[in-house]
C-alpha positions as CSV (number, residue, x, y, z in Angstrom):
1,X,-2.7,16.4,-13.1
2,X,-6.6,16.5,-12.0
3,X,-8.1,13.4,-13.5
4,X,-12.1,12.7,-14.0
5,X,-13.4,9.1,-14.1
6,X,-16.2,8.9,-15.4
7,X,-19.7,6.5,-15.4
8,X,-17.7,3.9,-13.1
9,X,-19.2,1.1,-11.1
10,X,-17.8,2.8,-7.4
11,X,-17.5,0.0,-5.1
12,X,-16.0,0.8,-1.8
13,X,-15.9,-2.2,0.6
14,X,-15.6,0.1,3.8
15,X,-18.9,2.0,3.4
16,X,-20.7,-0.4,1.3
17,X,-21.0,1.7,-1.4
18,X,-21.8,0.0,-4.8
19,X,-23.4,2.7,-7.7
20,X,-22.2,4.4,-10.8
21,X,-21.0,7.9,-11.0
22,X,-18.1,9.7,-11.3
23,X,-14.7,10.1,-9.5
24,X,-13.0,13.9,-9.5
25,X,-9.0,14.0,-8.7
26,X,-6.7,16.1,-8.0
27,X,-3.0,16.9,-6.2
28,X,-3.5,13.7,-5.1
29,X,-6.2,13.3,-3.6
30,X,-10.1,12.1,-4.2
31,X,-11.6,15.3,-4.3
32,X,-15.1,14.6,-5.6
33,X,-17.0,11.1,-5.6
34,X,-20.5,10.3,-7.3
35,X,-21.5,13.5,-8.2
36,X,-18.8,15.5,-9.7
37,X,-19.4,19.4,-10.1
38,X,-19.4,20.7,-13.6
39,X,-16.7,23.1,-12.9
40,X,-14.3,20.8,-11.9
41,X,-11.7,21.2,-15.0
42,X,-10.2,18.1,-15.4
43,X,-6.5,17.8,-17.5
44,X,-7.4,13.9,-18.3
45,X,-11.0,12.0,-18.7
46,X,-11.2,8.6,-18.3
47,X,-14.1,6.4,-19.7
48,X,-15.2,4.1,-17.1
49,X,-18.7,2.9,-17.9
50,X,-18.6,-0.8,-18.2
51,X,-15.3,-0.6,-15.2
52,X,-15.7,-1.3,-11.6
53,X,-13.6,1.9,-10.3
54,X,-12.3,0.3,-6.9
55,X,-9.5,0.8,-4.0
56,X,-6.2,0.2,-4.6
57,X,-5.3,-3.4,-3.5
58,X,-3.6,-4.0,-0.6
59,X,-1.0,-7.0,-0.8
60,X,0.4,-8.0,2.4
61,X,3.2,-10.3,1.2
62,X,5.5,-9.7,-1.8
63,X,9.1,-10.6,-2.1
64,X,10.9,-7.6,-4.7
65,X,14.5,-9.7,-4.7
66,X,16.4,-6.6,-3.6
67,X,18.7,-6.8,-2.5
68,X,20.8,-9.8,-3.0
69,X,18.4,-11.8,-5.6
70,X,18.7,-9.2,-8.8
71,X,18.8,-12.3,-11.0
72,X,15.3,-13.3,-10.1
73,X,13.3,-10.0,-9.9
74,X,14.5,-5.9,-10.0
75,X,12.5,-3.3,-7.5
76,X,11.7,-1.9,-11.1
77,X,10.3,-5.2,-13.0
78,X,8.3,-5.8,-9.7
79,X,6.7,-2.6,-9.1
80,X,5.4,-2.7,-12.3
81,X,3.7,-6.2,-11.8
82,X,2.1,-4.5,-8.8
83,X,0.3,-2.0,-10.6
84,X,-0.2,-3.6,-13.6
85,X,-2.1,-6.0,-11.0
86,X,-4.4,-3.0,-9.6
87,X,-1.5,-3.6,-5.9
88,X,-1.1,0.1,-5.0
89,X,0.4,-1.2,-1.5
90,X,2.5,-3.5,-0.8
91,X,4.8,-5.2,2.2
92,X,7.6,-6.6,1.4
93,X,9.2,-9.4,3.4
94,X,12.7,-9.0,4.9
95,X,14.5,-12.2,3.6
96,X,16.7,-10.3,1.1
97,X,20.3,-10.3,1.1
98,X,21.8,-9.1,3.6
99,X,18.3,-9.7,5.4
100,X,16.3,-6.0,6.3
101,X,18.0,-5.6,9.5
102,X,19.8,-2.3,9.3
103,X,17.7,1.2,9.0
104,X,20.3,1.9,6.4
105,X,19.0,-1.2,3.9
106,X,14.9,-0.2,4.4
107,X,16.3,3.7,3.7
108,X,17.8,2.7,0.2
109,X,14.5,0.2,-0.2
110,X,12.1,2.6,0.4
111,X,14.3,5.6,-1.3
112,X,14.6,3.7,-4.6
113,X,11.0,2.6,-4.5
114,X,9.7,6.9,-4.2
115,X,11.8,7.0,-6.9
116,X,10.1,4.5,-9.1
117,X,6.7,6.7,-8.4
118,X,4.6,3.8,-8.8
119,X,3.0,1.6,-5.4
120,X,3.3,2.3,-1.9
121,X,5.9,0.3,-0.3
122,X,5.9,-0.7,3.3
123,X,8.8,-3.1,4.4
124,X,8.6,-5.8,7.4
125,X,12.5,-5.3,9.5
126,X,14.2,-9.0,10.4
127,X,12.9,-9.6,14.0
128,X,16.4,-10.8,14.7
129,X,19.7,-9.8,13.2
130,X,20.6,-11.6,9.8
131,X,17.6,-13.7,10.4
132,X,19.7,-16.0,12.7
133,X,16.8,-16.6,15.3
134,X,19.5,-15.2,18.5
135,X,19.8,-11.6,18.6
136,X,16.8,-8.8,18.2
137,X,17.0,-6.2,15.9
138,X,16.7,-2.4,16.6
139,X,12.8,-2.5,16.4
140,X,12.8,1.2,17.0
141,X,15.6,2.5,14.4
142,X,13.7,0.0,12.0
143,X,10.5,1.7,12.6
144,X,11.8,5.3,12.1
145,X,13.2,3.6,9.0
146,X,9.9,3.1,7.5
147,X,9.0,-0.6,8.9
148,X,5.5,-1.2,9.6
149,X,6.6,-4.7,11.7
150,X,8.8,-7.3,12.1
151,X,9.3,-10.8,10.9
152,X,11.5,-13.7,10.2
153,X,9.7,-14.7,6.9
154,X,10.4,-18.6,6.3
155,X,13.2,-18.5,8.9
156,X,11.6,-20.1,12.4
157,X,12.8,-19.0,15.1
158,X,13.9,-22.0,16.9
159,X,14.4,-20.3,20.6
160,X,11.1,-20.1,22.1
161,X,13.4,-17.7,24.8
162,X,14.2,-15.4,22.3
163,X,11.0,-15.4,20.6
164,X,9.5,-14.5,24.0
165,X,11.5,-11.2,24.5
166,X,10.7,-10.6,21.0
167,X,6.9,-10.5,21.9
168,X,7.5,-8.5,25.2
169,X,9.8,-6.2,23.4
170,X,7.3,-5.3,20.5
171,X,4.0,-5.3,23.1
172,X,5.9,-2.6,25.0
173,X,6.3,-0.5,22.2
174,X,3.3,-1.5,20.3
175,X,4.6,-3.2,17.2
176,X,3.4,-6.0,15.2
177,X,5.0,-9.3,14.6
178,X,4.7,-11.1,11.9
179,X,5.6,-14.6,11.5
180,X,4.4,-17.8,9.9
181,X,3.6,-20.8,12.1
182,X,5.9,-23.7,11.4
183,X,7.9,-26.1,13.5
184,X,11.4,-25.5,12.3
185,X,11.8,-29.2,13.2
186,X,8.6,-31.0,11.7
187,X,8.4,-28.2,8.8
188,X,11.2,-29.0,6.3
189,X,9.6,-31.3,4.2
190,X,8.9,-30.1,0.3
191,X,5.5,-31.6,0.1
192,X,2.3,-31.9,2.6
193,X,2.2,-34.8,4.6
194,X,-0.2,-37.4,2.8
195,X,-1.0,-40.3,0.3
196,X,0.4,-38.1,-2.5
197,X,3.6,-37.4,-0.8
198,X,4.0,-41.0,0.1
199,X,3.3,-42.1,-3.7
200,X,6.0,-39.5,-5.0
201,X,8.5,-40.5,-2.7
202,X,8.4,-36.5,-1.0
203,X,9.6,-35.5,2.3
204,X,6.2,-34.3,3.9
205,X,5.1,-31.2,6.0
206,X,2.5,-33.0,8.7
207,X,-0.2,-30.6,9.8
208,X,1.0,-30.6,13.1
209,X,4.1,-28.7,12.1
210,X,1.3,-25.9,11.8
211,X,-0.6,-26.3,14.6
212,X,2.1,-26.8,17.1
213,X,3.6,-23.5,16.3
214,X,0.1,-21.6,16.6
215,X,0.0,-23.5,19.9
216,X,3.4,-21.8,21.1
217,X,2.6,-18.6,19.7
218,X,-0.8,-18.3,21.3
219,X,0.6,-19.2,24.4
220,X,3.4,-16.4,23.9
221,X,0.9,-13.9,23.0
222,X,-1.5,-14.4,26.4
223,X,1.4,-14.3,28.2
224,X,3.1,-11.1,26.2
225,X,-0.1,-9.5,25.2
226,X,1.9,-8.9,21.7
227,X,0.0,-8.0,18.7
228,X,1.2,-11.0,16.5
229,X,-0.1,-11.4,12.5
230,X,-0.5,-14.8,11.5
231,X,1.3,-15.6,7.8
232,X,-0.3,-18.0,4.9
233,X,-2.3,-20.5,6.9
234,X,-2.3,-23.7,5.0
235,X,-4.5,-26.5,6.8
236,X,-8.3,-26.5,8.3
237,X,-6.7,-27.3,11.8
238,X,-4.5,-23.9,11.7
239,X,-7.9,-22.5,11.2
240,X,-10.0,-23.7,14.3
241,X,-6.7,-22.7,16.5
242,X,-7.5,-19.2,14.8
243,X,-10.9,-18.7,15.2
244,X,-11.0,-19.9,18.6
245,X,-7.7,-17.5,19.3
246,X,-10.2,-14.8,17.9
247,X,-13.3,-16.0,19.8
248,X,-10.7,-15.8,23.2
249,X,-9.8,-12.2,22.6
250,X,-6.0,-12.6,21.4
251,X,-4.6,-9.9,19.3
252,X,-3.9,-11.4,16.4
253,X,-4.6,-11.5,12.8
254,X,-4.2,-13.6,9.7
255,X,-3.8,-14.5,6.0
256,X,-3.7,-16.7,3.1
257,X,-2.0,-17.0,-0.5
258,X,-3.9,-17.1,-3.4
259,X,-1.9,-20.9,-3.8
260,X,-3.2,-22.4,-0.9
261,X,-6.6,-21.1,-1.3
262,X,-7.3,-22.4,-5.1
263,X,-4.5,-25.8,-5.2
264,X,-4.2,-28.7,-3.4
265,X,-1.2,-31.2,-3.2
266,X,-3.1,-33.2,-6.1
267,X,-2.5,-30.4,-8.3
268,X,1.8,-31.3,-8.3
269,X,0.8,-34.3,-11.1
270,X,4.0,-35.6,-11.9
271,X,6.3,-33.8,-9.9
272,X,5.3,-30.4,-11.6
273,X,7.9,-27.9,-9.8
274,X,5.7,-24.9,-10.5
275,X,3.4,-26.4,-7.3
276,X,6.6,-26.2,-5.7
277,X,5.6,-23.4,-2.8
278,X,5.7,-22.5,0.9
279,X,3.5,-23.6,2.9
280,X,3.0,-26.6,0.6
281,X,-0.1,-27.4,-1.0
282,X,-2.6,-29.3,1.0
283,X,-5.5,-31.5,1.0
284,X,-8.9,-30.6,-0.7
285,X,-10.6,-30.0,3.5
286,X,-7.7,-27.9,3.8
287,X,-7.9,-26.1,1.4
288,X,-11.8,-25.8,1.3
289,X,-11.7,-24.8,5.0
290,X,-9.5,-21.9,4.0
291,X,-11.9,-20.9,1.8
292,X,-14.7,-20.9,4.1
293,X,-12.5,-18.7,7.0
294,X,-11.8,-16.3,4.1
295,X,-15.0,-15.7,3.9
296,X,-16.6,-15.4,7.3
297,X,-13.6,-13.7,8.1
298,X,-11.7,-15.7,10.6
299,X,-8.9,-15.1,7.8
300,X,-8.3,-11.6,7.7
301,X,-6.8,-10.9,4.6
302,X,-5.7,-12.7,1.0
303,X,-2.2,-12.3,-0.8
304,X,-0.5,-13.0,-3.6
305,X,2.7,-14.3,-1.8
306,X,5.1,-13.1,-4.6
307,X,8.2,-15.0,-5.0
308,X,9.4,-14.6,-8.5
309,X,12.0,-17.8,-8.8
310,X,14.6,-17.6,-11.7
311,X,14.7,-20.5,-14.1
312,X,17.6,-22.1,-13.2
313,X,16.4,-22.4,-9.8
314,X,12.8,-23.3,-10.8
315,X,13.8,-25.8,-13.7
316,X,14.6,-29.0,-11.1
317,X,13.5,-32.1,-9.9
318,X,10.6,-31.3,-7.8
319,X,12.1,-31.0,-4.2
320,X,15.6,-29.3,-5.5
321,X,13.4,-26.9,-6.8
322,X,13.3,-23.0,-5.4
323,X,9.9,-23.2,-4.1
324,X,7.9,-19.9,-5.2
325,X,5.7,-18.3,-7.7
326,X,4.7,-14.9,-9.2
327,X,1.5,-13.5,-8.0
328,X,1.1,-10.1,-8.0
329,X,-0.5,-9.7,-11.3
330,X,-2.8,-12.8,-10.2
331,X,-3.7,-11.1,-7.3
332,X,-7.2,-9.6,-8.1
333,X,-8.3,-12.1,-10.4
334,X,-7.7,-15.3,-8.3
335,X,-9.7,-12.9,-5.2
336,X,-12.8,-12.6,-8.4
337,X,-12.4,-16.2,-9.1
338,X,-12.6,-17.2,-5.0
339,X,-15.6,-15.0,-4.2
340,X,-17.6,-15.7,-7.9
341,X,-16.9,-19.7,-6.6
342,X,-18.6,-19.1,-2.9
343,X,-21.2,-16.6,-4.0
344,X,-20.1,-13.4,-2.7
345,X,-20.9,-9.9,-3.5
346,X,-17.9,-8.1,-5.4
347,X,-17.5,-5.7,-2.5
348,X,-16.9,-8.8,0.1
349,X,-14.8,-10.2,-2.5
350,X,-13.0,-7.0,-2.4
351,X,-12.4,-6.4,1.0
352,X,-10.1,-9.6,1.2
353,X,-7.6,-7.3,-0.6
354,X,-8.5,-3.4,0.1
355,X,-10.0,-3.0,3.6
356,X,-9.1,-5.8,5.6
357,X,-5.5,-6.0,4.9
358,X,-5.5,-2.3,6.1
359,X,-7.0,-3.5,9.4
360,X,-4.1,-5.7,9.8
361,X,-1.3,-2.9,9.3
362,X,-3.8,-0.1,11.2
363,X,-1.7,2.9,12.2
364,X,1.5,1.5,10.4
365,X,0.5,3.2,7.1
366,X,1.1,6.9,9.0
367,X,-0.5,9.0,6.7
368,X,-2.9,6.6,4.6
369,X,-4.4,5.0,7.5
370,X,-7.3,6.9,6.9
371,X,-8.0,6.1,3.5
372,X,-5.8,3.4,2.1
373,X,-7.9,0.4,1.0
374,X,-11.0,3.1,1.0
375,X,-13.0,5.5,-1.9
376,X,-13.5,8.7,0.7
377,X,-13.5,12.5,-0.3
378,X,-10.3,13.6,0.8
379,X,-8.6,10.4,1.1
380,X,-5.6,9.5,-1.4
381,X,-6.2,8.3,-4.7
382,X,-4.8,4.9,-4.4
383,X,-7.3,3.0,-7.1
384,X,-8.0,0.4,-9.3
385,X,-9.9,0.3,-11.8
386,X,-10.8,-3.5,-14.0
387,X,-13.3,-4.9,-15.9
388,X,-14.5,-7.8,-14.2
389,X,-16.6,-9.5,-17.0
390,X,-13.1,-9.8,-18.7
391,X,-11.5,-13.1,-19.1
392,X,-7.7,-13.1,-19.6
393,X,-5.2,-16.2,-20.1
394,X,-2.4,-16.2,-17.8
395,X,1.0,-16.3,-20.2
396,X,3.6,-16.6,-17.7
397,X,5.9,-14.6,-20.9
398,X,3.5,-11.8,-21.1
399,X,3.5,-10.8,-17.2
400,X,5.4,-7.6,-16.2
401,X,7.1,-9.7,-13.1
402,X,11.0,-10.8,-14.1
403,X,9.9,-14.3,-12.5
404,X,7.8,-16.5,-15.0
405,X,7.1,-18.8,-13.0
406,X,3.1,-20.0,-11.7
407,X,1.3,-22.7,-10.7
408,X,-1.8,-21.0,-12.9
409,X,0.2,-20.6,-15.9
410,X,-3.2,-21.3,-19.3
411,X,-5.5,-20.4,-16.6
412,X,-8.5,-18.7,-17.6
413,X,-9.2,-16.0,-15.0
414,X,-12.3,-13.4,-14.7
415,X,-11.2,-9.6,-14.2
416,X,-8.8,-7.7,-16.0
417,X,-6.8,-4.5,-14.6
418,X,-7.3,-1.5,-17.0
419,X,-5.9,1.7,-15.3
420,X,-4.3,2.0,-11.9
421,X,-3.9,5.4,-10.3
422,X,-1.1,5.8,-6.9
423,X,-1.5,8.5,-5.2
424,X,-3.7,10.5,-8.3
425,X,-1.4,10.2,-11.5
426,X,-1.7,7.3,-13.5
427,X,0.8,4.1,-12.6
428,X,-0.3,1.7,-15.1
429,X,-2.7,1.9,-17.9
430,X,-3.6,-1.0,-20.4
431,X,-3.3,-1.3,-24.3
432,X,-7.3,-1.3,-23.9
433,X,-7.6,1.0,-21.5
């Protein structure tokens, strides 16, 4: 179907555009932007004057729940959340069940999520096999497969050996890894290390579980030269180890959840289990640090670290609770709500989720790399289009996501997603729109 948008706000982070006009598409494709020509015959005309017409978001860490975890969220019910969120990519961790170690598994994934013509998915393969932390994974087969890296998502792994052929392995061949820094030994507490913890009688998380695994990684990285993407960094410590990694050259990247960059551990009250997420909540410098390396860039990218959590698993005293929370449809309007707190332009505030996470997967997207995250002539027409001086109450009942489940549950949050478009036909459109 060729679409025309029409009298849009086009904001495109990657070449700083920021003016109204129009948007022309067809098979696919962007194929007029700004100034449309009058002969273009469009099948579909959407009003977007009032809208921000923008890329696609890019969301670097979503948990689907296939396979193995049906009960708490379907490819289907997820997908949706995606693009009702304005997420036309997403990556997908690899702690399903059985874990994404076998081609065949990111196959079916990636087979099933064509089917569902809705976003882009790109799936992370287990670093080792069944997550166990001893034996790699066929990082090549994985990669025909469809992975764009490798990770072992909340499982450390414990042998520094291993973890050091890991790095070799994947600089050889010029893969990413992706892991989150946490001592498997300091990091299994259910709470951040601090007053609150101690007054709540929770097994804390110290800092230095953090910065002890950057420490070991950084070191593994100058050694192995690997390209190595740093997951949800959590404390204003974590943060200086980054930047100065940066300022040193290292190849690496980084990101942080939309939790960790708008709660702190003061926010659990009296053992509320929704807080309950990994990394933990942590103090107000923490988190206010974050913020600040989100903005100057030192943090590459934000995400909504979806983890939808059934109730049965969520409904618990506070550290038998499943920790986790829906956040794909939270996605763009925690990023507004961020950017609108520090004083950013909307196209800064953008580029957290469109541009930047696309810097971090780079030539992993194949055929998008050119114009994922992007509004280019010729590029596909990944886009998302919301009005940002909308307000919207989050109703945990009312999201698309099967998990329910968020720490910003009667939240009043700017932005509102009114059409999403993957790959030019129309994935999502509100009862507004």
């Amino acid at each position: 179907m060729k679409i025309l948008i029409r009298g849009g706000r086009l904001v495109d982070p990657a070449s700083g555009r920021d003016e109204t006009g129009d948007v022309a598409v067809a098979a696919g494709r962007i194929v007029g932007l700004g100034q449309v020509s009058s002969d273009f015959q469009a099948g579909r005309t959407i009003d977007a004057r009032g809208l921000v017409v923008a890329p696609g978001l890019v969301d670097l860490a979503a948990r689907l729940r296939e396979p193995g975890h049906e009960h708490e969220g379907m490819l289907e019910s997820e997908m949706a959340a995606a693009v009702a969120g304005g997420v036309t990519s997403l990556v997908c961790l690899p702690d399903t069940d059985p874990p994404l170690d076998e081609p065949g598994l990111v196959e079916m994934l990636k087979f099933r999520a064509r089917n569902l013509n809705l976003a882009h998915l790109y799936p992370l393969g287990a670093l080792t096999r069944g997550l166990a932390g001893d034996t790699l994974t066929e990082m090549a087969e994985l990669t025909e497969a469809g992975c764009v890296g490798f990770s072992q998502a909340e499982v450390a792994c414990k042998d520094t050996l291993v973890l050091h052929r890991a790095l070799q392995y994947a600089a050889t061949f010029g893969y990413t890894v992706w892991l989150r820094p946490n001592d498997p030994w300091l990091g299994n507490g259910v709470a951040a290390k601090g007053p609150l913890a101690t007054r709540l009688g929770l097994s804390g998380v110290p800092v230095i579980a953090e910065t002890i695994a950057l420490n070991t990684l950084f070191e593994l990285v100058r050694d192995t030269g690997a390209r190595v993407h740093l997951c949800r960094l959590s404390s204003a410590a974590g943060v200086e180890l980054v930047r100065r990694a940066k300022a040193e050259g290292l190849p690496v990247t980084a990101d942080v959840s939309i939790n960790s960059l708008h709660l702190i551990d003061l926010d659990i009250g009296y053992f509320d289990a929704a807080m309950r997420v990994t990394p933990p909540l942590r103090q107000q410098r923490d988190r206010d640090a974050l913020r600040t390396a989100l903005a100057d860039g030192t943090l590459d990218a934000l995400v909504s670290d979806h983890t939808p959590v059934a109730a049965d698993a969520k409904n618990l005293p506070f550290a038998e609770a499943e920790p986790g929370a829906t956040g794909l449809e939270l996605l763009l309007s925690l990023a507004l709500k961020w950017g609108g707190e520090q004083g950013l332009p909307l196209a800064s505030t953008l580029a957290t989720v469109t541009q930047r996470p696309v810097g971090v997967l780079g030539e992993a997207l194949g055929s998008l790399a050119s114009s994922a995250g992007r509004l280019v002539e010729g590029g596909v027409a990944d886009l998302c289009l919301f009005d940002a001086a909308a307000h919207w109450t989050v109703q945990p009942q009312r999201l698309a996501s099967q998990g329910t489940h968020t720490p910003f549950a009667g939240l009043e949050l700017p932005g509102q997603v009114r059409t999403t478009i993957v790959a030019g036909h129309i994935a999502y459109e509100s009862e507004r729109a």
